[in-house]
KEDO-146349 format. One record per residue: residue number from 1; residue in three letters; x, y, z of N, C-alpha, C, O in turn. Coordinates in steps of 0.001 Angstrom, whole numbers. Example, Ala and Ser with C-alpha at 12.3 -4.5 7.8 and 13.67 -1.06 7.14 Angstrom:
BEGIN
  resi  resn      nc1      nc2      nc3     cac1     cac2     cac3      cc1      cc2      cc3      oc1      oc2      oc3
     1   ALA    13190    -5690     7800    12300    -4500     7800    13200    -3300     7800    14236    -3319     8465
     2   SER    12850    -2250     7080    13670    -1060     7140    12900       30     7870    13409     1138     8039
//
This chain:
BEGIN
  resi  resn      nc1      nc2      nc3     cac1     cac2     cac3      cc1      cc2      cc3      oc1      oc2      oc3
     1   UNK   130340    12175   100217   130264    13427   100958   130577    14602   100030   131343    14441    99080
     2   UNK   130018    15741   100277   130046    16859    99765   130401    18255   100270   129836    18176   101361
     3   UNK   130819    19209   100256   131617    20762   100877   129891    21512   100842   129265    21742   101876
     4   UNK   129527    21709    99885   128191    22602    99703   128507    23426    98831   127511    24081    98520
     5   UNK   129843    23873    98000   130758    24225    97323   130021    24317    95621   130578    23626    94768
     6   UNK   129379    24762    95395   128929    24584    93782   129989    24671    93153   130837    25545    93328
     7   UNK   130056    23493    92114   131283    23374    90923   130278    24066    89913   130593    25244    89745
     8   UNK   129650    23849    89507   128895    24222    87761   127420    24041    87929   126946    22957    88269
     9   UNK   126806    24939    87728   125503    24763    86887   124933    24092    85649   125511    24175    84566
    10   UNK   123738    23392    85824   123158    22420    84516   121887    23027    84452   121234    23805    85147
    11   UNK   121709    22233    83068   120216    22083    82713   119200    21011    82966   119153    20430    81882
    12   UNK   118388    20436    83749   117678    19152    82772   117155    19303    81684   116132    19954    81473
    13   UNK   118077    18469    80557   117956    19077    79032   117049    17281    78727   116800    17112    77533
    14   UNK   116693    16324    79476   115601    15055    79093   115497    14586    80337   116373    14504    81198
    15   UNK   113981    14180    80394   113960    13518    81970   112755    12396    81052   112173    12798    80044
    16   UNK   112568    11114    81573   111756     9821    81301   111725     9660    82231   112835     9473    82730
    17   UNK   110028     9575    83585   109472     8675    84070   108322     7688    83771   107185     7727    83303
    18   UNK   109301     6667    84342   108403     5413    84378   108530     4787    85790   109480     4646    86560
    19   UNK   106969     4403    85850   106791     3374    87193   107362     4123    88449   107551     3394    89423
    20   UNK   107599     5144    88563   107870     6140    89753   109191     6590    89763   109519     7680    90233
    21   UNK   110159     5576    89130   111443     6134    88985   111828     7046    87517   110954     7215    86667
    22   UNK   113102     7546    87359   113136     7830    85946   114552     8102    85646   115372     7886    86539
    23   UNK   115015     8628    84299   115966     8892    83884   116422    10332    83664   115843    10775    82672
    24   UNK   117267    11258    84232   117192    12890    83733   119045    12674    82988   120117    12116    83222
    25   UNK   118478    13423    82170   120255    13932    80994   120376    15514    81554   119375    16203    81748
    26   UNK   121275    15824    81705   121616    17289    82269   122418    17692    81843   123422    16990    81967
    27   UNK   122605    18948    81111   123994    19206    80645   124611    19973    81290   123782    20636    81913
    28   UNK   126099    20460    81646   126659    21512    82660   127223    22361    82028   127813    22104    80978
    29   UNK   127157    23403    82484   127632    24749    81732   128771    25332    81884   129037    26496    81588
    30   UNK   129865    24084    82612   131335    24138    82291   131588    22458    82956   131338    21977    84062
    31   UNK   132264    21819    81559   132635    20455    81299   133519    19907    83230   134181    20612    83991
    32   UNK   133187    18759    83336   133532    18569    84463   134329    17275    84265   134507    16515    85217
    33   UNK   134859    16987    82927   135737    16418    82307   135967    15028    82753   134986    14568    83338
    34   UNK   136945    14244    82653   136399    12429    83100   135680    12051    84238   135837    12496    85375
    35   UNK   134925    11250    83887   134068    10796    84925   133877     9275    84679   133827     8548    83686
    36   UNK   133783     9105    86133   133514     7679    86072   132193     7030    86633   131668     7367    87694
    37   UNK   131597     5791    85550   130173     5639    85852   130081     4557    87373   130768     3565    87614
    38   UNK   128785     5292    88371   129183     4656    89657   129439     6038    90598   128899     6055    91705
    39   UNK   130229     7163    90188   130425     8139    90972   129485     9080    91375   128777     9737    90612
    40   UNK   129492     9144    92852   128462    10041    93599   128952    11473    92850   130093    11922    92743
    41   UNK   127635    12037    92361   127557    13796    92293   126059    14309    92646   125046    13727    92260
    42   UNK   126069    15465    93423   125252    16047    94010   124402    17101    92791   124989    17895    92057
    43   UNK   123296    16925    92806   122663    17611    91730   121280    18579    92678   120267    18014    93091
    44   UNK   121536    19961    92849   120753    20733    93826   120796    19865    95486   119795    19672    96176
    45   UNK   121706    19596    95717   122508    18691    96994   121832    17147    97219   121968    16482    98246
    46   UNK   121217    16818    96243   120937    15373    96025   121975    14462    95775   122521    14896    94761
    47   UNK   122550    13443    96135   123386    12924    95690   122806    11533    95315   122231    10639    95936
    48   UNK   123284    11774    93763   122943    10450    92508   123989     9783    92195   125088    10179    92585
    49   UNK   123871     8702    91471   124964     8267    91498   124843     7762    89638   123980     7085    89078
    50   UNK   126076     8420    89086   126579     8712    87496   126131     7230    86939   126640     6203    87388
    51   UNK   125018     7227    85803   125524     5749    84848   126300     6222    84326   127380     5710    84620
    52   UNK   126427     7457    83232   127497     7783    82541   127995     9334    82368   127231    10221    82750
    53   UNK   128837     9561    81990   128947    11041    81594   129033    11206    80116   129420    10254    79437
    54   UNK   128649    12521    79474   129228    12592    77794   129821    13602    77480   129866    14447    78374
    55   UNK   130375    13893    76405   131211    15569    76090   132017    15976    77091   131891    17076    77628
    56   UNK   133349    14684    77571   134014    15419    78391   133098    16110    79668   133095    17285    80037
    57   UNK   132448    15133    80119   131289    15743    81152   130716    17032    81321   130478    17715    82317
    58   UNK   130542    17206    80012   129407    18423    80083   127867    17552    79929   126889    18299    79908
    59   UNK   127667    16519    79854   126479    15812    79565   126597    14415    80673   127493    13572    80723
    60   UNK   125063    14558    81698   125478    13631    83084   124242    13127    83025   123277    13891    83006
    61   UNK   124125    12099    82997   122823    10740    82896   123490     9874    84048   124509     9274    84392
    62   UNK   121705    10369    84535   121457     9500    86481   120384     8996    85897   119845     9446    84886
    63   UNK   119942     7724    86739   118688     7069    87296   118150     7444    88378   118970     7502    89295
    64   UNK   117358     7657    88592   116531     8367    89782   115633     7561    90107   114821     7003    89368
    65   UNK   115780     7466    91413   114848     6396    91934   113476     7049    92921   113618     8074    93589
    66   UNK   112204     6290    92873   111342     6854    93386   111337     7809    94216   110707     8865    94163
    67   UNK   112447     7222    95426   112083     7757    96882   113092     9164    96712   113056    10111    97497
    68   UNK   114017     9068    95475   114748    10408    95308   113467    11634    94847   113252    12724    95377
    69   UNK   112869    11087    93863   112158    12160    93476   110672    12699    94412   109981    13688    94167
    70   UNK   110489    11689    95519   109444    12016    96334   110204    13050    97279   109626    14065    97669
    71   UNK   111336    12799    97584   111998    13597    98988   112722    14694    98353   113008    15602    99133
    72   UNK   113047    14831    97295   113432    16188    96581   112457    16815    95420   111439    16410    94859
    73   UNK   113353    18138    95322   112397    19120    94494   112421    18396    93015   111474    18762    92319
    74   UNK   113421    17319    92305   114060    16979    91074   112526    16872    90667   112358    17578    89673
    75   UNK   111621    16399    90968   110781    15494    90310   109128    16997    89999   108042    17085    89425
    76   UNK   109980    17742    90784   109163    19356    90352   109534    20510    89544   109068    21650    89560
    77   UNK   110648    19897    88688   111545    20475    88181   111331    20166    86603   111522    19126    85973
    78   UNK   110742    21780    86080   110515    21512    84330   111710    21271    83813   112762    21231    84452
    79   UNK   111562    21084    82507   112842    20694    81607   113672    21985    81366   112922    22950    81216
    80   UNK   114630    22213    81306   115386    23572    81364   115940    24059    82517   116986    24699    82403
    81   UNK   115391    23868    83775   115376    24103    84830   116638    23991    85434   117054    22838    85542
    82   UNK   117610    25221    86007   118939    24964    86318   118914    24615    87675   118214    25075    88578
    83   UNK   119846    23663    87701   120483    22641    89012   121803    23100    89803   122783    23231    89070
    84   UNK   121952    23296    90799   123481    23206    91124   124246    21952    90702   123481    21001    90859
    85   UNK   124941    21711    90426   125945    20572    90609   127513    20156    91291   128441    20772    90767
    86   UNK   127910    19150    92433   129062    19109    92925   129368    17659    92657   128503    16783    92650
    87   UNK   130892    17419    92396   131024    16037    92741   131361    15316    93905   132310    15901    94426
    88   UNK   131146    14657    94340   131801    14000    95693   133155    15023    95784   133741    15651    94901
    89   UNK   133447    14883    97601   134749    15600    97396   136173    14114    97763   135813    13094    98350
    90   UNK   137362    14257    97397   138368    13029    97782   138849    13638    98684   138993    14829    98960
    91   UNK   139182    12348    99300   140329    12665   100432   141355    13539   100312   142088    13646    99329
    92   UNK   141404    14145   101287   142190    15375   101216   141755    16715   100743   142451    17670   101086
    93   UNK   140709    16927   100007   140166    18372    99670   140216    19343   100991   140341    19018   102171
    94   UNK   140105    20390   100518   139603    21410   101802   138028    20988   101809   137415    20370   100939
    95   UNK   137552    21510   103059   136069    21618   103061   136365    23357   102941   137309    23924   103491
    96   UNK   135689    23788   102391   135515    25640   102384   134194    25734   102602   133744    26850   102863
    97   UNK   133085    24311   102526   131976    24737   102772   131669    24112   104732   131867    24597   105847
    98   UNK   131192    23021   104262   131016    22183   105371   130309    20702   105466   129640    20491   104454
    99   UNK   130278    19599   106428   130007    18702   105403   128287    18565   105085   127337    19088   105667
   100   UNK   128328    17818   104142   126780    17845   103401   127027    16348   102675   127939    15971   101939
   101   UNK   125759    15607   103221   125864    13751   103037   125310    13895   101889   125699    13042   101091
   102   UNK   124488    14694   101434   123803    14751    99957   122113    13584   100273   121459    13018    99398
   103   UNK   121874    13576   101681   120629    13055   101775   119542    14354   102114   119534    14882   103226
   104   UNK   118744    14737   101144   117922    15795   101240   116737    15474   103023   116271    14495   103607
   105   UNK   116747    16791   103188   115743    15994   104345   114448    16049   104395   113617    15285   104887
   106   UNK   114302    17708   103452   113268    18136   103380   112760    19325   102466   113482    20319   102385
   107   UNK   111542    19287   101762   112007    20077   100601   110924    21580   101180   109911    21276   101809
   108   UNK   111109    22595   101017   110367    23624   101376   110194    25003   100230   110934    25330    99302
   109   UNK   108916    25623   100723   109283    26601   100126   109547    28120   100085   109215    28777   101071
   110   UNK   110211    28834    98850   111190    30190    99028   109274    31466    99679   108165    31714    99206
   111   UNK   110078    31817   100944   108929    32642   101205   109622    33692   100814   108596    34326   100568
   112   UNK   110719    34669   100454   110980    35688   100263   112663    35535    99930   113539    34875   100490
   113   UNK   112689    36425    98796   113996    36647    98138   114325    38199    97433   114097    38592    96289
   114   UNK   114894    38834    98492   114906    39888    98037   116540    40899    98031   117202    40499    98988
   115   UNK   117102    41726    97462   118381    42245    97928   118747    43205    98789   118395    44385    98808
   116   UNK   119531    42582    99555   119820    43919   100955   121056    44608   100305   121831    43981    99584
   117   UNK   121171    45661   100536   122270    46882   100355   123273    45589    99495   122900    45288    98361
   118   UNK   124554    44854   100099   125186    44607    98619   124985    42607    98741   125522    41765    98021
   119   UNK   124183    42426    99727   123942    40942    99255   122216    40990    99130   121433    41932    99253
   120   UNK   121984    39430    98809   120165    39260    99275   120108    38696   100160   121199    38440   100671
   121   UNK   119011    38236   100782   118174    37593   101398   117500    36558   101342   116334    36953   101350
   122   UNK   117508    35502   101291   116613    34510   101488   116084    33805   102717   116726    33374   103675
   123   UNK   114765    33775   102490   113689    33799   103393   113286    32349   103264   113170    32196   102048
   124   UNK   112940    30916   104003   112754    29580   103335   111401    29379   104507   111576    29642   105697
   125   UNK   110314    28974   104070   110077    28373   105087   110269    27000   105927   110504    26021   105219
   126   UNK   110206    26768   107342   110708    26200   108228   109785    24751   108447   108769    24740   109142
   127   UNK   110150    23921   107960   109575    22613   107744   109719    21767   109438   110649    20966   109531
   128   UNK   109059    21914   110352   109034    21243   111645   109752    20401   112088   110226    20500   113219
   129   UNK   110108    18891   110905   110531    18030   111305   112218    18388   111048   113095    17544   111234
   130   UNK   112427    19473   110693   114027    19333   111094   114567    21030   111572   115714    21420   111355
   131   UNK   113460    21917   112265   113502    22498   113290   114615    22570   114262   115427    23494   114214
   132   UNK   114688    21504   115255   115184    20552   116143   116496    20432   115431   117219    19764   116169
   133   UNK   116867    20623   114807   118456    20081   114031   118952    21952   113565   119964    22005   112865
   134   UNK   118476    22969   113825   118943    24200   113217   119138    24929   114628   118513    24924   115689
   135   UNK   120376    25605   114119   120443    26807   115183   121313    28562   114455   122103    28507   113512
   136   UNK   120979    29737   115052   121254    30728   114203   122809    30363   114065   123410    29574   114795
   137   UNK   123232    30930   113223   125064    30914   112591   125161    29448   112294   126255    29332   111741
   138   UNK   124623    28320   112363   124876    27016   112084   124721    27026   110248   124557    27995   109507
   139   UNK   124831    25744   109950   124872    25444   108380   124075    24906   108254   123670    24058   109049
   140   UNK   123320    25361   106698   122450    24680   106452   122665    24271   104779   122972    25324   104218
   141   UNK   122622    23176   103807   122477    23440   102444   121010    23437   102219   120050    22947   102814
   142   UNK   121206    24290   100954   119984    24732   100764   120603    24625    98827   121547    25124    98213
   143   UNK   119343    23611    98423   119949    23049    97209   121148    22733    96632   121577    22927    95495
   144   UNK   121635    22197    97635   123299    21622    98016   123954    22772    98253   125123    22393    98318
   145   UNK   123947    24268    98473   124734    25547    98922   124920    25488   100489   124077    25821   101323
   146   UNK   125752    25166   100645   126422    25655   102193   126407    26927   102416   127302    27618   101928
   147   UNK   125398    27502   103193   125259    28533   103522   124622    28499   105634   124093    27648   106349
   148   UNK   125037    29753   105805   124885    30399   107461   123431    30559   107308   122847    30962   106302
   149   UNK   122778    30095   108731   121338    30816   109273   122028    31924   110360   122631    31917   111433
   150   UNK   121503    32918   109300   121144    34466   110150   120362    33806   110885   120903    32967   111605
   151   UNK   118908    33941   110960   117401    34014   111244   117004    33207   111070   116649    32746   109985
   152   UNK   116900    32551   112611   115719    31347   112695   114371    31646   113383   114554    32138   114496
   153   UNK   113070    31495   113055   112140    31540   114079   111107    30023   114065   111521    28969   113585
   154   UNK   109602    30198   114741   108855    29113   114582   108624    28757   113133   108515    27554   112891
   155   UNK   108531    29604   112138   108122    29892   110902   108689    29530   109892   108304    28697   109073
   156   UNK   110187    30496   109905   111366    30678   108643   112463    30693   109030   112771    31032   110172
   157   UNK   113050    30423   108379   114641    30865   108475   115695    31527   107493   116378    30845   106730
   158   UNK   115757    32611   107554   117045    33388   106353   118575    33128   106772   119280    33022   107775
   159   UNK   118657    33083   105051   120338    33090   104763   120743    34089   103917   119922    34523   103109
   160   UNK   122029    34606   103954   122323    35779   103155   123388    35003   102151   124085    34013   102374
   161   UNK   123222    36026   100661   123982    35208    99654   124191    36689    98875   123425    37529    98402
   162   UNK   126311    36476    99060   126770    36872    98564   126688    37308    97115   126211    36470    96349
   163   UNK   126987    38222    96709   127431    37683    94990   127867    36926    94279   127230    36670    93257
   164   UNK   128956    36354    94501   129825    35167    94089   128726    34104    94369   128255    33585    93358
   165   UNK   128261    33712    95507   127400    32344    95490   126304    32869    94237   126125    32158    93249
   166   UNK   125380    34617    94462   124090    34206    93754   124558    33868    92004   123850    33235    91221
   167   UNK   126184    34593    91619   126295    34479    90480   126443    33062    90150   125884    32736    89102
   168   UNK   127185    31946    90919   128141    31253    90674   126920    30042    90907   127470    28978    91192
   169   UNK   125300    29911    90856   124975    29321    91584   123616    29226    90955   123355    30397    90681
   170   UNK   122394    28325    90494   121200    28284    90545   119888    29176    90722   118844    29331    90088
   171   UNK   120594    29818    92194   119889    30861    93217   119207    31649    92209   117988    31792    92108
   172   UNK   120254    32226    91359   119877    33258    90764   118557    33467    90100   118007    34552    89912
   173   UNK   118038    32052    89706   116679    31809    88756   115631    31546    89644   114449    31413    89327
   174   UNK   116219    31460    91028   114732    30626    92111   113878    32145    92581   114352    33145    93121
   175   UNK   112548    31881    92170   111385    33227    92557   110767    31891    93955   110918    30705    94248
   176   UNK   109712    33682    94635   109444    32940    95331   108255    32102    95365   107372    32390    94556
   177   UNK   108065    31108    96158   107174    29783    96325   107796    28927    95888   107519    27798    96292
   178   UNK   108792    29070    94980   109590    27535    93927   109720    27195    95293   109439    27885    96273
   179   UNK   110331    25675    95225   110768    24560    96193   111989    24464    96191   112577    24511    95111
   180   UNK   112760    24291    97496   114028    24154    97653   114500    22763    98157   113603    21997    98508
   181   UNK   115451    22441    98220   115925    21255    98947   116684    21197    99916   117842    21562    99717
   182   UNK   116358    20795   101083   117232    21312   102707   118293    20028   103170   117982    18861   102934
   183   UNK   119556    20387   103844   119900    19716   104315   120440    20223   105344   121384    21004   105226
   184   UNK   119917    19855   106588   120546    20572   108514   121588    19753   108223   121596    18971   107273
   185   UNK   122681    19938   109196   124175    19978   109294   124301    18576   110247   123758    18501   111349
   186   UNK   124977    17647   109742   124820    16198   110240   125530    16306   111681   125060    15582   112559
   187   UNK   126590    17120   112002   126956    17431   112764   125540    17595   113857   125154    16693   114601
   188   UNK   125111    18520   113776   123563    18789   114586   122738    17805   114839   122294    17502   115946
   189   UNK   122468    17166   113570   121692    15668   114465   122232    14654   114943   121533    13747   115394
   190   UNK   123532    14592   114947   124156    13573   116033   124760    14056   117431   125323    13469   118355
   191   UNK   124485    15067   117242   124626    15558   118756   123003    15183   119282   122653    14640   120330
   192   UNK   122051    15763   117970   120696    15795   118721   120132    14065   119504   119460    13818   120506
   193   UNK   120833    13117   118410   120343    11701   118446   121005    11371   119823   120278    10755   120602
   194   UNK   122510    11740   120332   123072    11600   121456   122239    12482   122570   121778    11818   123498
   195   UNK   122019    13745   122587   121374    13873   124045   119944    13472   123938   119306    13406   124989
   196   UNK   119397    13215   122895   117874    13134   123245   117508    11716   122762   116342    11865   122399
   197   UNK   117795    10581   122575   117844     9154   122173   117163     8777   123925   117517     9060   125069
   198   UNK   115883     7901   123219   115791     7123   125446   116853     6383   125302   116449     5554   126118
   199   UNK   117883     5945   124970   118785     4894   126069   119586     5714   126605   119996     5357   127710
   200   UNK   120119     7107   126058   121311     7885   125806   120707     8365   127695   121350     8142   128721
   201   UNK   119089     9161   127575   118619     9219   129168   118306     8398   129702   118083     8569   130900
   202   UNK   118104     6961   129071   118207     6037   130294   119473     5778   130994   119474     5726   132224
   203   UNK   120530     5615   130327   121743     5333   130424   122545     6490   131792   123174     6121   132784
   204   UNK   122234     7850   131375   122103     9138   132167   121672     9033   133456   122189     9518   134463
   205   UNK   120541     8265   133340   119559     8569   134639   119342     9893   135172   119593    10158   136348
   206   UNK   118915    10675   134406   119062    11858   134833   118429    13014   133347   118729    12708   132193
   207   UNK   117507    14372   133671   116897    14813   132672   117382    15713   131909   117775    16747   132451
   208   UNK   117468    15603   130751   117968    16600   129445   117320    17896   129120   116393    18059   128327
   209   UNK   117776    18574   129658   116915    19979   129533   118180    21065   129516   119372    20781   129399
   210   UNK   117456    22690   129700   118541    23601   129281   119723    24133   130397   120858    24547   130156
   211   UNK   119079    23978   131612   120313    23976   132660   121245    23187   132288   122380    23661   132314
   212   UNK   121041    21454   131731   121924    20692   132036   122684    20799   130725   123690    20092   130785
   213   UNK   122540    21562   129317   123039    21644   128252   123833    23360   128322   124635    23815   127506
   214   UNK   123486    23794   129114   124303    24941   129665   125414    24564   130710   126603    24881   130729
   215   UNK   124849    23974   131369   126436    23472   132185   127285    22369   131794   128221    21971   132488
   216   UNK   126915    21820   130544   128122    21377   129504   128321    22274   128530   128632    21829   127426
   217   UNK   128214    23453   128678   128679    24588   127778   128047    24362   126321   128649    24094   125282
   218   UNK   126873    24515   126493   126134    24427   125588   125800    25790   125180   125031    25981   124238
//
């Protein structure tokens, strides 16, 4: 599990595919110091899992497996190309972000990025199949960043980003059309899988709609 919390920015400084999977070396642009091989870290909110680290973990070699690089942006990503990076969080951390499983859901792309008076804007477009899992002020990561939906419609959805996130963060290099990597708030689809599952209304006997999600204070 992950906060949405960016620790450090990388590079992919070598990537090797073969046979659909591959190998990326990344270096981080502040050392993230022992590491152990086996440990979940989130790379643009993907979560890989470490063969090794080097230089006092400024240097992080993953295996990437097919279905990672089909369901995320990694595998659209030139060499140079900066990444967010987080590590798993331990027991006991604060969350300051919120939680984030590091399973991408869906990758989309930046329709508009522009700066309002003292933050920006980002504009994403709205990928259908996880629609249904967003609501305005809810969380969304967006290349592992825990960030608020202002603005949801049929279309898009914007988030606003501080300074501190655009400095501290990837964002800063993404123009628009690049591809992002989404993750709706797990929280949201297990509420969604509970009222809208058929056994959950068979079980009910009775229909799921907005009266009846308003008079459970919905």
């Amino acid at each position: 599990m992950f906060t949405g919390l960016v620790e450090t920015t990388g590079k992919i400084r070598a990537r090797n595919i073969s046979g659909g999977a591959g190998v990326f070396k990344i270096s981080t642009e502040k050392p993230l110091g022992k590491l152990v091989p086996g440990e979940s870290i989130a790379v643009n909110g993907a979560c890989l899992t470490l063969e090794h680290g080097e230089g006092n973990g400024r240097t992080l070699v993953f295996h990437v497996l097919e279905e990672t690089l089909k369901r995320t942006n990694l595998g659209l990503l030139p060499l140079s190309s900066p990444v967010n990076i987080e590590r798993a969080m331990s027991l006991g951390d604060r969350i300051g972000g919120h939680i984030v499983s590091g399973h991408i859901d869906a990758v989309a792309p930046i329709r508009d990025f522009r700066k309002k008076r003292a933050d920006w804007e980002l504009a994403v477009q709205l990928p259908q199949e996880i629609s249904h899992w967003l609501v305005e002020k809810g969380s969304i990561a967006v290349d592992g960043i825990s960030l608020t939906l202002v603005e949801l419609t049929e279309d898009f959805f914007t988030v606003h980003i501080i300074p501190t996130t655009l400095e501290g963060t990837a964002l800063k290099f993404r123009k628009k059309g690049e591809m992002v990597n989404l993750e709706a708030d797990i929280i949201g689809k297990y509420v969604h899988r509970q009222l809208f599952s058929a056994n959950y209304i068979k079980e009910r006997k009775t229909v799921v709609d907005m009266d009846l999600l308003r008079k459970a204070g919905w």
